[in-house]
C-alpha positions as CSV (number, residue, x, y, z in Angstrom):
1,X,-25.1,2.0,-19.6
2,X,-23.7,5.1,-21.3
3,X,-20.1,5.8,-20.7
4,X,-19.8,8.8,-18.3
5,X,-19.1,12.3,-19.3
6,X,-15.8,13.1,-20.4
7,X,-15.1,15.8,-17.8
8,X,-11.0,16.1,-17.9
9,X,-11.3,13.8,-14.5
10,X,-9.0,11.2,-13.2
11,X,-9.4,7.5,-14.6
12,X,-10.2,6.6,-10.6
13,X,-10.6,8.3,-7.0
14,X,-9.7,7.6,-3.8
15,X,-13.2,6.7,-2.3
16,X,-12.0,5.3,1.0
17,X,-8.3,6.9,1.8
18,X,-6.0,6.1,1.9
19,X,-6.1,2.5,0.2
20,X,-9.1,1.8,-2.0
21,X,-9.7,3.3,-5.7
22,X,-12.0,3.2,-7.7
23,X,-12.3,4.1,-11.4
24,X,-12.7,2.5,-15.4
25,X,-10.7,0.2,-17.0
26,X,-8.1,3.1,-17.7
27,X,-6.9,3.0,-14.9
28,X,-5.3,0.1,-14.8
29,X,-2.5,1.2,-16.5
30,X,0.8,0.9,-15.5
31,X,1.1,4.6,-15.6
32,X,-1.9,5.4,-13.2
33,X,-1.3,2.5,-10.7
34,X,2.9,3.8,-10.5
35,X,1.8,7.0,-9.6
36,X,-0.6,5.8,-6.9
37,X,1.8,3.1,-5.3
38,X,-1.5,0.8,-7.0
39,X,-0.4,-3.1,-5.8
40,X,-3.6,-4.4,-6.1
41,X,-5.9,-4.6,-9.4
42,X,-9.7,-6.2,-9.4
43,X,-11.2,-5.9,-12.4
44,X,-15.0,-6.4,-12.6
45,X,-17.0,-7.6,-15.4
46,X,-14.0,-7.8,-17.7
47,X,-10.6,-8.9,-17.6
48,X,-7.7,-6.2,-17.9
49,X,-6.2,-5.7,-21.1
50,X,-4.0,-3.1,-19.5
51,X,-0.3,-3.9,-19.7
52,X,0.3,-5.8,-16.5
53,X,3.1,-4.3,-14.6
54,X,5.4,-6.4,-11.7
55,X,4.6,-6.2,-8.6
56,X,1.4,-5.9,-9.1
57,X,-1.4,-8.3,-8.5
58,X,-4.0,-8.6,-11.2
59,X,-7.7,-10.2,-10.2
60,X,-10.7,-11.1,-12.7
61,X,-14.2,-11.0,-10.7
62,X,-16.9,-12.5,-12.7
63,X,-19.7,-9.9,-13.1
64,X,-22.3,-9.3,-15.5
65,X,-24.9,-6.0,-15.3
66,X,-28.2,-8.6,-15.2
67,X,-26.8,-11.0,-12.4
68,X,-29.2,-12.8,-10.7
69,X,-27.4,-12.5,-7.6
70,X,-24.1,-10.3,-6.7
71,X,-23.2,-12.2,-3.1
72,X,-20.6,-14.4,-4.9
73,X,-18.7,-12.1,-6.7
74,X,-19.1,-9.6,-3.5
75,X,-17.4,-12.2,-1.2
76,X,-14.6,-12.8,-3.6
77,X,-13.8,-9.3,-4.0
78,X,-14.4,-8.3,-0.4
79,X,-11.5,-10.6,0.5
80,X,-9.3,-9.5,-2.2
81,X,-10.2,-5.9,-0.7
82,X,-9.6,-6.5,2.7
83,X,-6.3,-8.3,2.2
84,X,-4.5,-5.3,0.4
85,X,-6.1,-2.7,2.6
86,X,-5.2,-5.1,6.1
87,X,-1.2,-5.4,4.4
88,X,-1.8,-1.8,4.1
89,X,-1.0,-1.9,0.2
90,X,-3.3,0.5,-2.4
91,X,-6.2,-1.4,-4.5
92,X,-7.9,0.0,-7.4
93,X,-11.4,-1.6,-7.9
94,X,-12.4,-0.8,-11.6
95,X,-15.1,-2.1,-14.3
96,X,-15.4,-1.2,-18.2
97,X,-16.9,2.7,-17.1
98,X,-16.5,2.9,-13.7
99,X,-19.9,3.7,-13.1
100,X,-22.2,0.8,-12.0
101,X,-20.3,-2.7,-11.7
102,X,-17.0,-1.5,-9.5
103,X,-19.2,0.8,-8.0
104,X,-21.8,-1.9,-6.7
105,X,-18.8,-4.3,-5.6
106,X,-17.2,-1.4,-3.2
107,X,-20.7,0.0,-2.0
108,X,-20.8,-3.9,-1.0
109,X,-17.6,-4.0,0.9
110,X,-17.7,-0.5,2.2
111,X,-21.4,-1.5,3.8
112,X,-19.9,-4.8,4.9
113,X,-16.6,-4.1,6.2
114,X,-18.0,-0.6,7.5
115,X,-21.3,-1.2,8.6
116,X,-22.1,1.7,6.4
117,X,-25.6,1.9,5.4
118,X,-26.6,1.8,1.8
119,X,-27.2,6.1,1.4
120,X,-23.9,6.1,3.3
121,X,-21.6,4.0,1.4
122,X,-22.7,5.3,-2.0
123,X,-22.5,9.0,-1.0
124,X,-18.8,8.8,0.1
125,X,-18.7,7.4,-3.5
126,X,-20.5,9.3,-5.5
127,X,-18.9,12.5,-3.8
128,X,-15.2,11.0,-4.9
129,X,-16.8,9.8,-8.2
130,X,-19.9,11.8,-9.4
131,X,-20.9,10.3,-12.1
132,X,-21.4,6.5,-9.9
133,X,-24.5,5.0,-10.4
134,X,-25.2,1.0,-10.0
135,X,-27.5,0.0,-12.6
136,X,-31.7,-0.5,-11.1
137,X,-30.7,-4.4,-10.6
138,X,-27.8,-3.7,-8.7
139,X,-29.5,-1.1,-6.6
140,X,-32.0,-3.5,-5.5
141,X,-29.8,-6.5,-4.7
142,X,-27.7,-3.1,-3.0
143,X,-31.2,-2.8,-1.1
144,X,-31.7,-5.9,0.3
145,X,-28.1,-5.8,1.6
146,X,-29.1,-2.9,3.7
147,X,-31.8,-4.6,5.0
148,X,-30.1,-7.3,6.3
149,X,-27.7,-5.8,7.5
150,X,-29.6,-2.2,9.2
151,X,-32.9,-3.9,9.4
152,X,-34.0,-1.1,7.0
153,X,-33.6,0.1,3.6
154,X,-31.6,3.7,3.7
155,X,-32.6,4.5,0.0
156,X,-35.8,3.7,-1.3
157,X,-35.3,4.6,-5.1
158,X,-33.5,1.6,-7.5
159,X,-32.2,4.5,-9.5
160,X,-29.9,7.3,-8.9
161,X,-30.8,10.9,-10.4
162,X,-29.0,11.5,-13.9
163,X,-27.5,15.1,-12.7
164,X,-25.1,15.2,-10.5
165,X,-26.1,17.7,-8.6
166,X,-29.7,15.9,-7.6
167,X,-27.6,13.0,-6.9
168,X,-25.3,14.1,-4.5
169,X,-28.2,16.0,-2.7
170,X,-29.9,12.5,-2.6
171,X,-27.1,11.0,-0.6
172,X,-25.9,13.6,1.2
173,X,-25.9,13.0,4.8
């Protein structure tokens, strides 16, 4: 997955306020998560190489773009999620790009802890972060998550629109 488009924006937006960030593996660093009160770090798919800062609390979650099957690494971040955001204490969710691995763990949670559907989750994302866009493996497993848990599927295409602009149509609403 290509890195997105330099654009002059933030390393990571609040997608759910006023707790949960998301964003690439710049912003983990300890000047971005001082000036977001950031006391919470999960880093997907990579381990942070950012300077680790105290006070700060610094998770690894296991995921690679071709995983079989996201549940684990869903459930260990959802609780990891839900903790900070229950002790009312900001989280930043990241991956390499910010684009498909982070993004497909907080869709996860946001449907989960939410009962958002799938179109809904994603949108609030994708309209915080435009470039978002889980990889066509993700999407599915995404998919089937919706099913379970709506009895439907509330996006029917494993792969968002390249522009923006299509993309935020897509989901809005």
């Amino acid at each position: 997955m290509a890195p997105p488009p330099q654009d002059g924006s933030p390393p990571a937006q609040l997608v759910h306020p006023p707790y949960l960030f998301l964003g690439d593996k710049t912003a983990a660093s300890a000047d971005f998560l001082t000036a977001h009160g950031i006391k919470h770090v999960v880093s997907v798919g990579i381990e942070c190489d950012a300077e680790r800062i105290a006070g700060v609390d610094y998770h690894h979650v296991p995921l690679s773009q071709k995983e079989p099957e996201i549940g684990p690494a869903v459930a260990v971040a959802n609780e990891l999620i839900r903790a900070a955001i229950t002790a009312g204490e900001p989280i930043l969710v990241h991956c390499r790009h910010g684009q498909s691995r982070s993004v497909t763990i907080v869709t996860a949670f946001l449907m989960q802890e939410y009962n958002m559907t799938l179109k809904g989750a994603l949108g609030q994302i994708v309209r915080a972060r435009n470039y978002a866009s889980p990889n066509s493996n993700f999407t599915g497993q995404l998919q089937a998550l919706d099913v379970s848990l709506h009895g439907t599927c509330s996006l029917v295409c494993t792969r968002l629109p390249s522009d923006i602009q299509e993309r935020l149509a897509m989901l809005a609403g």
